[in-house]
matplotlib code that plots the C-alpha trace (Angstrom):
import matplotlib.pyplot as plt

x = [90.0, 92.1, 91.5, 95.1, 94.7, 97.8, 98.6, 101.4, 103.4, 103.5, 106.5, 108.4, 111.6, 113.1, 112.0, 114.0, 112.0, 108.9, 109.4, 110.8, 107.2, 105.4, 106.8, 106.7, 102.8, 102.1, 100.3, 99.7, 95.7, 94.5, 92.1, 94.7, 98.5, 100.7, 99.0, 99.6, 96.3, 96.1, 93.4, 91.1, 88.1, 87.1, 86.0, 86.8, 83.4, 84.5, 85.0, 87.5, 90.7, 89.9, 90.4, 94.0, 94.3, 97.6, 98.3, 101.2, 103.4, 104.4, 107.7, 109.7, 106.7, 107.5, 105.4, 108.1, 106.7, 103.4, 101.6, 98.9, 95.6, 94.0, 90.7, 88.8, 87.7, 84.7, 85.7, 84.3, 86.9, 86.8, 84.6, 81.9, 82.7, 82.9, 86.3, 87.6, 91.1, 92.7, 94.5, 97.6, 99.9, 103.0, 105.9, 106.5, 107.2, 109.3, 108.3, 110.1, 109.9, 107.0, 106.7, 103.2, 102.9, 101.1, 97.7, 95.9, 94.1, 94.2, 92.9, 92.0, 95.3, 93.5, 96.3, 97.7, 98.8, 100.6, 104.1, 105.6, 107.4, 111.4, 113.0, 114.9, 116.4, 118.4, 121.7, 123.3, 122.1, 119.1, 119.0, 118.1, 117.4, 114.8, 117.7, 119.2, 116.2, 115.5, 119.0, 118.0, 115.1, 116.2, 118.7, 115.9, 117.2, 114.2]
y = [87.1, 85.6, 87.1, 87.0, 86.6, 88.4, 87.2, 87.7, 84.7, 84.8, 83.8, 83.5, 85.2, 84.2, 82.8, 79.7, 78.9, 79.4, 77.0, 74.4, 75.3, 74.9, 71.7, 70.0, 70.8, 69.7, 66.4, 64.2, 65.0, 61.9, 64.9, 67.5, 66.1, 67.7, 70.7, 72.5, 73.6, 77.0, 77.4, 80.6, 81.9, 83.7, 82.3, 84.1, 85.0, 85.6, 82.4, 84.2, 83.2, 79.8, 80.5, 80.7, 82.5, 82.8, 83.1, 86.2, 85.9, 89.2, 88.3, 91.1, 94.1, 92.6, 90.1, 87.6, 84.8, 83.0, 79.4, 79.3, 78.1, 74.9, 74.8, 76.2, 73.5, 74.0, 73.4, 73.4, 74.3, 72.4, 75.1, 74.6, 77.6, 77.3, 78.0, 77.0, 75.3, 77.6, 74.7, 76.1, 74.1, 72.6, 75.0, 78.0, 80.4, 83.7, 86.7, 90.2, 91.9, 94.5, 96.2, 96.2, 96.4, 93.8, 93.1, 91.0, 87.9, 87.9, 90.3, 90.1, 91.2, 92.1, 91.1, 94.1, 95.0, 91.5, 91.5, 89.3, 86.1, 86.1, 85.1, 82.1, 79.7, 76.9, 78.5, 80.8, 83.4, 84.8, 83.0, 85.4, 85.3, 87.2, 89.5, 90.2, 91.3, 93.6, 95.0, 95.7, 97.1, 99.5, 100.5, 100.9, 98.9, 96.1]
z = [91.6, 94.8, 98.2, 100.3, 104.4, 106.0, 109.6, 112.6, 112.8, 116.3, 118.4, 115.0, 114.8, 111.4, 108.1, 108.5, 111.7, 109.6, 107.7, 110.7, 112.1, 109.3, 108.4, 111.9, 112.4, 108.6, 107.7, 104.5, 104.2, 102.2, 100.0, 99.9, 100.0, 102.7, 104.6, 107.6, 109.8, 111.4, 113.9, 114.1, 116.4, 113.2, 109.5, 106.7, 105.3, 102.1, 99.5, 97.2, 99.6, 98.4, 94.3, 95.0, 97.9, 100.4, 104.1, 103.9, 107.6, 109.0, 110.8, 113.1, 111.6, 107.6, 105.7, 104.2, 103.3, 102.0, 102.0, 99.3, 101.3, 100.4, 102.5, 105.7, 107.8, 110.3, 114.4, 117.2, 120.5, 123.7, 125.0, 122.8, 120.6, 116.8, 115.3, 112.1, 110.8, 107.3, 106.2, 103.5, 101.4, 103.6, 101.5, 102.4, 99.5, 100.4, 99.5, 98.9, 102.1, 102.6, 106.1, 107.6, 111.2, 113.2, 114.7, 116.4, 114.7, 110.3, 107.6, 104.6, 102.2, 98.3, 95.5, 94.5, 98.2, 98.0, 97.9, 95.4, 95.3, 96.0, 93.1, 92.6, 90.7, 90.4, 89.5, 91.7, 89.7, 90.8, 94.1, 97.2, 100.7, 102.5, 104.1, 100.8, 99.5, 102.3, 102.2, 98.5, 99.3, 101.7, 99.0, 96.6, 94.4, 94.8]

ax = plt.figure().add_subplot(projection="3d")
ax.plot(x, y, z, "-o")
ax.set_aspect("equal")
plt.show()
């Protein structure tokens, strides 16, 4: 079973600059295809947020989007002290917004706290924005 990380996209303010941040730091890895590295102090110790795992953003106290994670990378900081680079996919996927407040560093997110994927499509029908869905939301109706 998949093991989510949830983290503060910090000095984010919108989804839409997400995804301008996401692709401007991304790279075509010659292993992986396009990813986009996210440097940590701290590892994740545990192996099951690499069967499919995602990095969920929490943007203005909501998570709102996600980036499925490709690979953890070993690093060592100009310091001398180990870190690590969580390398996720370079699209960013939105997700139905789910308040959770903020914190410091990343945490592990288990699946069925995960919110789920926005819907869309190719017609207008079905087509959302993260604002929509959290008007519907607050409505209840999401």
């Amino acid at each position: 079973m998949p093991l989510h990380i949830v983290k503060v996209a910090a000095g984010i303010s919108s989804l839409k600059q997400l995804e301008q941040v996401v692709t401007s730091y991304s790279y075509d890895d010659p292993e992986f295809g396009r990813v986009m590295p996210m440097s940590s102090r701290n590892r994740p110790q545990r192996t099951e947020v690499l069967n499919g795992g995602s990095v969920y953003w929490i943007i203005k106290g909501k998570i709102v989007a996600r980036a499925a994670i490709v690979t953890i990378r070993d690093e060592e900081r100009l310091d001398g002290r180990k870190s690590c680079q969580i390398c996720v996919e370079a699209e960013v996927v939105p997700t139905v917004p789910f308040l959770k407040r903020g914190f410091q560093g990343w945490r592990y997110l288990k699946p069925e706290d995960a919110p789920a994927d926005l819907i869309t499509g190719d017609g207008e029908a079905g087509k959302g924005s993260a604002e929509l869905a959290a008007e519907l939301q607050v409505l209840g109706l999401v």
